[in-house]
Structures are given as structure tokens and as C-alpha cells.
N, C-alpha and C positions, 0 to 999 in steps of 0.2 A: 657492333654487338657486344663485344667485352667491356663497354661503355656501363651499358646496362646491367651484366654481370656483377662489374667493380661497386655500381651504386647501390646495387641491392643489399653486394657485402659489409657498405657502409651503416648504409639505413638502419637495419633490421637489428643489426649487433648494437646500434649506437642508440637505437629508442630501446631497448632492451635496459644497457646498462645504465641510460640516463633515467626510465623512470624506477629501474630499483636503486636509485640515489636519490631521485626526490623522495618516492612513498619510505626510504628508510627516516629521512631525515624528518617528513609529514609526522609519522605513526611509530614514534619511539616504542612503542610498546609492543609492535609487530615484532614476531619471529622472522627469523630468515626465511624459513618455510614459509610466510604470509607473504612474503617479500617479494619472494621467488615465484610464488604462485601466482602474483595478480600481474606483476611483469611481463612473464608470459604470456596471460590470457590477455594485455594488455597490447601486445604486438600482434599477436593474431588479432583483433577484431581489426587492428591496422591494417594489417593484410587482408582482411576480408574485407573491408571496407574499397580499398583501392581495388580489389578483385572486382566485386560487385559495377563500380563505377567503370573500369576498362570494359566489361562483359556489355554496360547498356549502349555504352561509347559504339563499341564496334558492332551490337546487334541493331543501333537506332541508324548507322551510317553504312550499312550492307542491304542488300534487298534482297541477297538470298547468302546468310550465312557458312553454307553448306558448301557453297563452290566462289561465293566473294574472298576476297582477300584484302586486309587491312593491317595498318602496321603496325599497328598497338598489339599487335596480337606478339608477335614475335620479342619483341622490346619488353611487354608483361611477365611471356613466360621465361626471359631471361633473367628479367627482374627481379620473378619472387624464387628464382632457384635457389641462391642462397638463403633467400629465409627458409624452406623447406630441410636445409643442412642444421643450419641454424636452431629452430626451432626442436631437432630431435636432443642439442646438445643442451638445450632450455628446458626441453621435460625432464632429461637428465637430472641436471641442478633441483626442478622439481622436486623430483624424486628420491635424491639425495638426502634434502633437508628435511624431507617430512618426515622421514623413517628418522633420521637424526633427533628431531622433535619428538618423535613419541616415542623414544627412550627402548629400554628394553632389554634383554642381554644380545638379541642382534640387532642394535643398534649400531650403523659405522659410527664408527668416528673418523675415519679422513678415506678418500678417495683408493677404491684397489680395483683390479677384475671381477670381485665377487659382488661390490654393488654394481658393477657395471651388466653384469650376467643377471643379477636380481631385477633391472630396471627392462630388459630385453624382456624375459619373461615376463612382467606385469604388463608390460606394454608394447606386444610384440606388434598388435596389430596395426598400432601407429606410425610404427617405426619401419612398417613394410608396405603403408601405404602412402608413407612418404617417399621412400627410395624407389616404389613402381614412380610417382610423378617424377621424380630425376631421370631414373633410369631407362626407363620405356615412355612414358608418354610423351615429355618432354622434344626426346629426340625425331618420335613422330612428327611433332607437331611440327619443328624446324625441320622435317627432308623436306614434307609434303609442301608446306611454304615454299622452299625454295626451287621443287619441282615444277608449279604452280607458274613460278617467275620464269624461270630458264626453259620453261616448254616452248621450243622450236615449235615452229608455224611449217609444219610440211605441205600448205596447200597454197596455190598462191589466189586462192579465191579469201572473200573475208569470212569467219565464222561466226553465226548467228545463234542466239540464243532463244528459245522456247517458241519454234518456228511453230504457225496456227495454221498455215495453206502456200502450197507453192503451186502456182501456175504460169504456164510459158507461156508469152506475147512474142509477135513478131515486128521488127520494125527496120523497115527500111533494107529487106532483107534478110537482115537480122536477125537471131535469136536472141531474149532475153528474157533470163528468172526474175521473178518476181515474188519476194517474201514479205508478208505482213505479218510482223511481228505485235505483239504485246506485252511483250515486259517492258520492265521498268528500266533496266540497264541493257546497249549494246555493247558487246565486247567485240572489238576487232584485234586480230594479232595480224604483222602481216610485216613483216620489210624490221622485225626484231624489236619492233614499239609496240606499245598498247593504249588503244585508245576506249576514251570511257563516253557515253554519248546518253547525258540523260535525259528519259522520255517522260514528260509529266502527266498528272491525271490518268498513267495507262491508255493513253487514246492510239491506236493503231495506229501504226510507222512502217514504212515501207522502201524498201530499197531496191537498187538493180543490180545483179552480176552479170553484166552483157558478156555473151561467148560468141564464138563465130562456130558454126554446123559446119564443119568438115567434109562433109555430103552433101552440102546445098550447093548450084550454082554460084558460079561469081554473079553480081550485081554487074 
């Protein structure tokens, strides 16, 4: 996991400062503020971009997002955390320069608490709906994954997915259920593994949990 962390803190900072070294070196004529601005919007479409493409990854390879699990998911949102840090200290400099640009008598001229107080206020709402993705959802997203994983199998029968009719046969004494299934994926948990068993075209699948009646005759 801190694999994913460390890269994200690489990535994000280093297209950052690499493309406001090229477009300064491109567009001599640009202000800092031009500089600063397209830099920015320029890593984020990065990040949306890689967002967009993990989002189709993991919804083309789940058959039911809501209760599937994939691991792009977890590795993503560790991924772009640091941009999300990142990117608030990016509007900053934003923000910085342009007020710097267009002169004025409050105009800064070098870094203190009061542009940093003047940039919260302009831009409170960005800046709190980026620390909710850190701080809250973030950490959802990772328990629930890892609860997802580490859920103990308390039954020692297998568990069945989007069960459509059970009926009991007999055989050979015996009792046995009988479920016909129709999804797409079987999840079994069962002895601490997980097995993934795909069913194609949705065509009815069927399996047995043989038990023994308790109450019935020996054979």
C-alpha cells in the first residue's frame, strides 16, 4: 500500500513542476500566474484522466460493483491521495500569483498567513472537499475493502449469490438442497480462501449442499 502512496507523491509533484518548466521555457511571455495556472489544470485533467480509466477498468471487470471487489480500487485511492494534498498547495501558488499579477495596494508580495487566510476564504469550498476525500471517504473506502477481505466464513455450508428457488431432493436417504442460481459470479468463502467461479451467458447453474436430517432413519 505505501508503494502506492510514495508513487502518487512522486507523480503529481514531479508533472507539476516539470510542466511549469517546460510552458515557462515554451511561452516566455507568460506570467507566473499563466504558469501556475495551466500547470495545475494540467495535472488534474492527469488525474481525471487516470481516474476516469481505473473507474471503467474496475466497473467493465465487476459484475456487481456494489458488493465486487477489485484491486485497482484500493491502489487508486491511495494513489491519488497525495494529489489531492497536493493539488490544494497548487491552488495555493494559483492563487498567489494572480493576486500578485494584478497588482494593487493588497497586492502580496511574498508568502505570509494573510494570503494564506485570503486563499481559504476564496476557496473554501475546495479545500473542504478535498480534505472530506482524505479524511472521510478515503478511509471508508479502505476499512470496507479490508472488511470485505478478512470476513470470516462462520458457516461451513458455501454461500450463494442472488439465490432464484431452493428445493429439497432426496437421495439415497439423503437430504439435499438444491439452488439455481443466475448470476454471473459464484462467491464461495469457506476453509479462509475465496473462490471465484464464472458463469457465462447467465445460463442457470446449480449446485448441491448435501446435509444429513438428524431425524431421519439410518439407511
Amino acid at each position: 500500500m505505501m508503494a502506492a502512496v510514495v508513487c502518487g507523491a512522486v507523480v503529481f509533484p514531479g508533472l507539476f513542476y516539470s510542466f511549469r518548466k517546460i510552458l515557462k521555457h515554451t511561452w516566455t511571455e507568460w506570467s507566473d500566474a499563466d504558469v501556475v495556472s495551466v500547470s495545475e489544470r494540467l495535472v488534474s485533467a492527469v488525474h481525471a484522466s487516470l481516474a476516469c480509466a481505473a473507474g471503467v477498468t474496475v466497473v467493465s471487470s465487476c459484475q456487481d460493483v456494489m458488493t465486487d471487489s477489485h484491486w485497482m480500487v484500493n491502489n487508486f485511492v491511495l494513489f491519488g491521495a497525495p494529489y489531492m494534498i497536493f493539488d490544494i498547495y497548487a491552488m495555493y501558488l494559483t492563487h498567489f500569483h494572480t493576486e500578485r499579477t494584478r497588482g494593487g495596494a493588497k497586492a502580496p508580495v511574498e508568502h505570509s498567513p494573510q494570503t494564506v487566510k485570503a486563499f481559504l476564504r476564496k476557496n473554501w469550498m475546495l479545500v473542504l472537499h478535498h480534505m472530506a476525500l482524505i479524511l472521510i471517504f478515503m478511509p471508508i473506502t479502505l476499512v470496507r475493502s479490508v472488511r470485505k477481505q478478512s470476513q470470516p466464513f462462520s458457516r461451513t455450508s458455501a454461500v450463494v449469490s442472488q439465490c432464484t428457488s431452493w428445493r429439497k431432493t432426496t437421495e439415497r436417504g439423503s437430504n439435499s438442497r438444491k439452488c439455481s442460481i443466475g448470476s454471473s459470479v459464484f462467491q464461495e468463502r469457506a476453509g479462509g480462501f475465496l473462490h471465484w467461479l464464472p458463469v457465462h451467458h447467465r445460463a442457470q447453474h446449480s449446485f448441491h449442499l448435501h446435509w444429513k436430517d438428524p431425524h431421519s432413519a439410518a439407511p
